[in-house]
C-alpha positions as CSV (number, residue, x, y, z in Angstrom):
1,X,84.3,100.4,79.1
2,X,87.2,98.3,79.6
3,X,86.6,97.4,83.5
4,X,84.7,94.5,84.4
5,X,84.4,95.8,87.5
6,X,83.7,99.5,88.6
7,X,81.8,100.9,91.8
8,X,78.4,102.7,91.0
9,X,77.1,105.3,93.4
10,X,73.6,106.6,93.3
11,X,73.1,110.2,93.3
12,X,69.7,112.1,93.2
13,X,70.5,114.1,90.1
14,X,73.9,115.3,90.9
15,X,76.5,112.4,89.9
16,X,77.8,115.1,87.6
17,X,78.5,117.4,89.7
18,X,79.8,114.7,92.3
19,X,82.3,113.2,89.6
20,X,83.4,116.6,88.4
21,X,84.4,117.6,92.5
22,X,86.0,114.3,92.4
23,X,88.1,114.9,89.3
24,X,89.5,117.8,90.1
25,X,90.0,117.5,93.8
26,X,92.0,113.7,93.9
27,X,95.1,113.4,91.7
28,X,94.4,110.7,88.6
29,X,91.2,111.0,88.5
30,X,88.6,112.3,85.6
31,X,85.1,112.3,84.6
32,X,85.5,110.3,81.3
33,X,82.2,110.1,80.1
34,X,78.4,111.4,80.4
35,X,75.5,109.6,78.9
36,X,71.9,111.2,78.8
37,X,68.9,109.1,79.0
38,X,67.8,107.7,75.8
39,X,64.1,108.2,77.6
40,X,61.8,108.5,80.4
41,X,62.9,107.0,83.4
42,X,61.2,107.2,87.1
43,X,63.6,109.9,88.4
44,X,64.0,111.8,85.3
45,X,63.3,112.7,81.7
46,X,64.7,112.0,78.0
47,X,67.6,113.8,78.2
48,X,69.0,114.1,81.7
49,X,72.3,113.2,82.6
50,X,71.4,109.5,83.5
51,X,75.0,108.2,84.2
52,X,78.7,109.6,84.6
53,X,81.8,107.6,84.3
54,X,84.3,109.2,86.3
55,X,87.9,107.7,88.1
56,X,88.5,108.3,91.9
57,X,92.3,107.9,92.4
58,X,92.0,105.4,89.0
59,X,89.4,103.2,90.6
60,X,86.6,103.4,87.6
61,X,83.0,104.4,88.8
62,X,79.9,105.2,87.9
63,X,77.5,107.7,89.0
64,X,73.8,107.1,88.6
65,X,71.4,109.4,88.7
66,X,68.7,107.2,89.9
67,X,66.2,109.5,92.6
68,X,65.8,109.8,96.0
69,X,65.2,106.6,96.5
70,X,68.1,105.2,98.0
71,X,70.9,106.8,100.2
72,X,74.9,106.8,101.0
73,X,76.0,105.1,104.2
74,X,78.7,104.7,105.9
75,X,78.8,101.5,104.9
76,X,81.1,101.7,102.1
77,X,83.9,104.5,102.1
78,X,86.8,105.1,99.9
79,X,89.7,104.8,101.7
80,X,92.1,107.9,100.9
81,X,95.9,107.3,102.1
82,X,98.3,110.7,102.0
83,X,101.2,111.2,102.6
84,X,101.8,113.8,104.9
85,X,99.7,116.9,106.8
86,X,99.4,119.0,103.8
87,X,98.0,116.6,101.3
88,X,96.0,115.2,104.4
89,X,94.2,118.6,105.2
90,X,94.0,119.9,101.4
91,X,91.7,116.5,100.8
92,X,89.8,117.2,103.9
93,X,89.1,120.7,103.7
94,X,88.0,120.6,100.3
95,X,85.7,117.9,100.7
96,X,84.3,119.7,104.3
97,X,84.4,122.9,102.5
98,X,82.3,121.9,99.7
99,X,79.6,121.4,102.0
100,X,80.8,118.2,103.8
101,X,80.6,116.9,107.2
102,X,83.6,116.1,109.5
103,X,83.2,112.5,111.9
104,X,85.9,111.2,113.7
105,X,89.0,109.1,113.5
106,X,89.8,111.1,109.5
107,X,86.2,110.0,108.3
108,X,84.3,112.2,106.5
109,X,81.3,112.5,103.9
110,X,80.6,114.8,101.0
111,X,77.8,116.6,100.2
112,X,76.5,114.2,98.3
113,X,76.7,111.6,101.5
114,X,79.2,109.9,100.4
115,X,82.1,108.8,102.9
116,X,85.7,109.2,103.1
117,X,88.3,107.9,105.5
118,X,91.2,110.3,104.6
119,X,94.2,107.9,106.1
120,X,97.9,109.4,106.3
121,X,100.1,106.4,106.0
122,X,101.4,107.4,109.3
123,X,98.7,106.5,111.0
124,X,98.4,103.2,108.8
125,X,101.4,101.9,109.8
126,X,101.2,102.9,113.1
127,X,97.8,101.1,114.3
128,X,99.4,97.9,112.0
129,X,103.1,98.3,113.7
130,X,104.1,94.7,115.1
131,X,104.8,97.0,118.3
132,X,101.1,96.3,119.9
133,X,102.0,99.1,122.8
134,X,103.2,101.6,120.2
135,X,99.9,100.6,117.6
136,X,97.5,100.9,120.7
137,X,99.2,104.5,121.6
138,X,98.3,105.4,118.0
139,X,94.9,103.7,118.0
140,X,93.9,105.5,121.2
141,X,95.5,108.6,119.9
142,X,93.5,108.6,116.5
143,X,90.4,107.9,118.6
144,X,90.3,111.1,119.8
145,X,90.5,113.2,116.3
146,X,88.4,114.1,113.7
147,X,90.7,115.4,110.9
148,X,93.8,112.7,111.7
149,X,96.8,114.9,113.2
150,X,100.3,113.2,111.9
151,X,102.3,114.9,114.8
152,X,100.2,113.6,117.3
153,X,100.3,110.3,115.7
154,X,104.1,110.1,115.6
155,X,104.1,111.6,119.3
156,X,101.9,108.5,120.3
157,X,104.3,105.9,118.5
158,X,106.9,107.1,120.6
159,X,105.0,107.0,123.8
């Protein structure tokens, strides 16, 4: 454990399965390391799968298995950014195909509750452009999606 800092996620039993989707859905990332309970713990036994190092896009995490206790929110997201429509839907539909849930403006959450803003750099650039007419055509644009649409986006910029 070479990070000082890394993002832990609570999972009711599942952060394995959660960091292996991960790892082999997003590019550079990995589960790196499983650790089973040394003992008894309130949400599980001597031997479970307590915690899972994993990378998301090589941001280190952790995955707890610590109950149903506490819940994901949209509160905290990882912020995905593609680069074009294809990488933008493959991360998308696998995410909403593994049991997922689409929202709107590119968010959506995993099975697991957690969310995702999947973010074409398109669109980041357009609702950021130093052209406030052309960022507000994207902004109202992106408003009205779920999945984020990179034609549509463009087609806004240009009014």
């Amino acid at each position: 454990m070479n990070n000082k800092n890394r993002i832990c996620l609570w999972y009711d039993g599942d952060a394995q399965d959660a960091a292996q989707f991960y790892a082999k859905t997003f590019p550079d990332s990995a589960v790196t390391a499983i650790h089973h309970a040394p003992g008894d713990y309130p949400s599980g036994n001597q031997g479970d799968v307590i915690t899972v190092d994993f990378t998301v896009i090589g941001i280190p995490c952790i995955g707890l298995n610590g109950g149903a206790m506490f819940k994901h929110s949209e509160a905290f997201s990882f912020q995905i950014t593609t680069d074009d429509q294809a990488e933008t839907d493959r991360l998308w539909n696998a995410i909403i195909d593994n049991g997922g849930q689409a929202s709107a403006c590119g968010w959506c959450k995993d099975k697991w509750g957690v969310s995702w803003q999947i973010s074409p750099r398109v669109l980041i650039e357009a609702i950021t452009s130093p052209d406030k007419a052309a960022a507000k055509r994207a902004f109202e644009a992106m408003m009205t999606m779920t999945r984020i649409d990179i034609a549509a986006i463009e087609a806004a910029v240009k009014g």
